[in-house]
C-alpha positions as CSV (number, residue, x, y, z in Angstrom):
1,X,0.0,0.0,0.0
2,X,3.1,2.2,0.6
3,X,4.3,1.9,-2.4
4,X,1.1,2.2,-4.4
5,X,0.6,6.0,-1.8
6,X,4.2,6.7,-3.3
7,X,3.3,6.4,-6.7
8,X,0.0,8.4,-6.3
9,X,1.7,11.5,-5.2
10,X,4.9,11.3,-6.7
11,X,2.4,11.3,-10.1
12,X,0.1,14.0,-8.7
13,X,3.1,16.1,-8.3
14,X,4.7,15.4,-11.7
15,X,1.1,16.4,-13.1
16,X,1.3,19.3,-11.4
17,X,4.6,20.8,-12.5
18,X,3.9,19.8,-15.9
19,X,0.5,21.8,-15.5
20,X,2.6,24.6,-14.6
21,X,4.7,27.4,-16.1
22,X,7.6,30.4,-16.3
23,X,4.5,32.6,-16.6
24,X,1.7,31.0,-14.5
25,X,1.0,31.0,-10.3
26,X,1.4,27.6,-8.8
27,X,-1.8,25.8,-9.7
28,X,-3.9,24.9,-6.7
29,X,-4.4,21.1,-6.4
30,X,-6.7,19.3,-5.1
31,X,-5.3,16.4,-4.0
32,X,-7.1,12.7,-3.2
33,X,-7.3,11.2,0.6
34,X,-6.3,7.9,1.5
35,X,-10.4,7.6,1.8
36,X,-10.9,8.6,-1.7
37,X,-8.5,6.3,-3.6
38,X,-10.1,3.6,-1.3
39,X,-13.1,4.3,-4.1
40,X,-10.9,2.5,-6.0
41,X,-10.9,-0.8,-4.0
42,X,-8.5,-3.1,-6.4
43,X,-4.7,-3.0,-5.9
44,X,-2.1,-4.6,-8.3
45,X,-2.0,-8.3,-6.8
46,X,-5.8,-8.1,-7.2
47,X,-7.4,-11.5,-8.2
48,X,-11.5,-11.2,-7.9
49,X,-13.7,-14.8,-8.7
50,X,-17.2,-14.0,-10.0
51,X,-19.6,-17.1,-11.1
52,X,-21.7,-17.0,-14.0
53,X,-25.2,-18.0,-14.8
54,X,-23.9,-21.0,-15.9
55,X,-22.0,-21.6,-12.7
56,X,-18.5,-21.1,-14.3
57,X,-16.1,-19.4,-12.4
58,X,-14.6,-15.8,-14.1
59,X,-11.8,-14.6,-12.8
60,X,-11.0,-11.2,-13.0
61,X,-7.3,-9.7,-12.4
62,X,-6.4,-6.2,-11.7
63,X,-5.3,-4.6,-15.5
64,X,-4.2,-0.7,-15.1
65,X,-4.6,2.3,-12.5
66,X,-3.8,5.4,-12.6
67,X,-4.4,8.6,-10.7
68,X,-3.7,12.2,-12.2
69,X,-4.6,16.0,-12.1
70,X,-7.4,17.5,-14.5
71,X,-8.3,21.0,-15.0
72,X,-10.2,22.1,-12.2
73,X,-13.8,23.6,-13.1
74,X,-13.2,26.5,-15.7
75,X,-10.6,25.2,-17.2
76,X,-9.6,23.2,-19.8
77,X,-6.2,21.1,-21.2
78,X,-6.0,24.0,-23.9
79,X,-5.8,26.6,-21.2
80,X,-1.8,28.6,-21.1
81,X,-2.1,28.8,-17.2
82,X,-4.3,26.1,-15.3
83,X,-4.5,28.1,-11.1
84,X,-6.7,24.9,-10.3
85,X,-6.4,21.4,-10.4
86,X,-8.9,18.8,-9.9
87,X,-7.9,14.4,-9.1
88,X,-9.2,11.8,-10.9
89,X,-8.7,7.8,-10.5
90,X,-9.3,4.6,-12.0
91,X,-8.9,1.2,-11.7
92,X,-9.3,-2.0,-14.5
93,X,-10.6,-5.4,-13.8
94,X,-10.2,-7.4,-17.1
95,X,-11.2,-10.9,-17.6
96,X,-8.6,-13.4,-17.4
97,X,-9.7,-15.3,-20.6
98,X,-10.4,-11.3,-22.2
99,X,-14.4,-12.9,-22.8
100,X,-16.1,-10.6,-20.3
101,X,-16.3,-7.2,-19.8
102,X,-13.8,-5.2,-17.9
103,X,-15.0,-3.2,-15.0
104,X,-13.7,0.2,-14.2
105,X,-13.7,1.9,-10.7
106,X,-13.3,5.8,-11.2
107,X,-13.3,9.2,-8.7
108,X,-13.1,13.0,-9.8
109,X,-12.1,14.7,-6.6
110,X,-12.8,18.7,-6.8
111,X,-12.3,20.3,-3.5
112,X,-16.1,20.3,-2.5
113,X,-17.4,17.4,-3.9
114,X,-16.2,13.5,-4.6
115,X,-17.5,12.0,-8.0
116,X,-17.7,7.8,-8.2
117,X,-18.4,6.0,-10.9
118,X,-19.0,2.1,-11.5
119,X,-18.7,1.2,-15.6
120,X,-18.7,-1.6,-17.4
121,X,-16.4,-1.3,-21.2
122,X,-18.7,-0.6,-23.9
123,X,-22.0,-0.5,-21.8
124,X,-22.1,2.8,-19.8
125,X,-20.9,4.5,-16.5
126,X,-23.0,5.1,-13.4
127,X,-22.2,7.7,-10.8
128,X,-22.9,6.4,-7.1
129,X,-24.6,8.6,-4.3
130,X,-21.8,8.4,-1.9
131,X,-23.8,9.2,0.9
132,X,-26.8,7.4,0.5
133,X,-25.8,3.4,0.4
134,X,-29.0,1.7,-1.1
135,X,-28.3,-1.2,1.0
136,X,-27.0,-1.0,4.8
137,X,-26.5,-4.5,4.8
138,X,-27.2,-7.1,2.2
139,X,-26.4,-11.1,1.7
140,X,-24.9,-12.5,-1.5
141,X,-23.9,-16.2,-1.9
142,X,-23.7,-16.8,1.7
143,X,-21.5,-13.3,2.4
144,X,-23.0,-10.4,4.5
145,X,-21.8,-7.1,2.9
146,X,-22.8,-3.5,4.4
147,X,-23.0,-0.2,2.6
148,X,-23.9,-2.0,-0.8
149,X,-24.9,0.5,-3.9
150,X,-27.0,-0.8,-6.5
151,X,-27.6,1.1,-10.1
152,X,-30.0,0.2,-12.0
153,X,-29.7,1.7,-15.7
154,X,-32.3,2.7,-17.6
155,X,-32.3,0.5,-20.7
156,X,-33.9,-2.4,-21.8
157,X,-31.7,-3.9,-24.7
158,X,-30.3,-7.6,-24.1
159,X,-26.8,-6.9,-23.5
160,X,-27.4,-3.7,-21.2
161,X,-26.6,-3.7,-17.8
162,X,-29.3,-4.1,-15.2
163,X,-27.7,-4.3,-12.3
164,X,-24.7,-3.6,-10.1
165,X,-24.3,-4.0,-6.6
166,X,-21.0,-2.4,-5.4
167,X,-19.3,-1.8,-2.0
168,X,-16.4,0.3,-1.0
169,X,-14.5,-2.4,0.4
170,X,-14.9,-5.2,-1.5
171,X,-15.7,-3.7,-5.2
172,X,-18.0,-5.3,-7.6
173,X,-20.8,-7.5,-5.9
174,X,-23.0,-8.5,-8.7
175,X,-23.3,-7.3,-12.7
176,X,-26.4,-8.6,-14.2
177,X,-27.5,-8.3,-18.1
178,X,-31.2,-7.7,-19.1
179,X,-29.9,-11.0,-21.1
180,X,-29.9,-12.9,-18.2
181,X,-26.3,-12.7,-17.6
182,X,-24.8,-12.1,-14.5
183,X,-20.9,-12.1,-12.6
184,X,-21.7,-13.0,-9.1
185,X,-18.4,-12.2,-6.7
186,X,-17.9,-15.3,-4.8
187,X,-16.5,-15.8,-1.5
């Protein structure tokens, strides 16, 4: 975890002098907390069995993170002289046998507000109230989980997701298809 803190910071702070210039003030950043890249839930030795509706185990491996300033509200990349900087993270679970989807874990940090995101490649991204966990406590094969979030997109075609349950701790819970497919995080 150390070194994965290291990395965070030592790339935040590259970010941030290559955000910065001869002619501009030293950009405010707004830097992540330990509590915010916990969002992010996977680390590099990740390893994460799901089952399948046809009872076949999926296993999913951590593929890529990375962590890095954006312009802060008002400004953009094209901008001579950034003054704010805004955090953003994300983490990739791919499929060891590349025949699921991956799963991305994201944050925007701005300094008044935390932004996460759930998203599964090619089939959307879902922003999670935070605050407001849809489940205090809920049981999936045989496991009690607390603070779950569910999303529930809006869609109806066969291959759209219609349902995620995700916690902070332990990540993606369940990702069901209007197909009837489903990942189910085992034990």
């Amino acid at each position: 975890m150390k070194k994965t803190l290291t990395t965070v910071f030592t790339l935040l702070v590259g970010s941030t002098l290559l955000f910065s210039c001869k002619d501009c003030a030293q950009p405010q950043v707004t830097d992540p907390t330990q509590s915010d890249l916990d969002w992010l839930v996977y680390e590099r030795t990740s390893m994460v069995d799901f089952v399948n509706e046809k009872e076949e185990t999926v296993v999913y491996k951590f593929a890529n993170t990375a962590v890095n300033n954006v312009p802060g509200i008002g400004y953009s990349v094209s901008d001579e002289c950034i003054d704010k900087l805004d955090s953003q993270g994300w983490v990739i679970l791919q499929d060891t046998t590349d025949r699921n989807l991956n799963l991305i874990t994201y944050f925007l940090k701005r300094p008044d507000k935390l932004d996460v995101k759930v998203s599964v490649e090619n089939r959307g991204e879902w922003s999670l109230d935070i605050d407001n966990p849809t489940y205090p406590t809920i049981e999936l094969d045989g496991q009690t989980y607390t603070n779950v979030y569910e999303v529930t997109p809006d869609s109806t075609k066969p291959s759209s997701v219609k349902q995620i349950l995700f916690n902070k701790a332990y990540g993606f819970l369940y990702i069901g298809f209007y197909d009837g497919k489903y990942l189910l995080k085992t034990k």
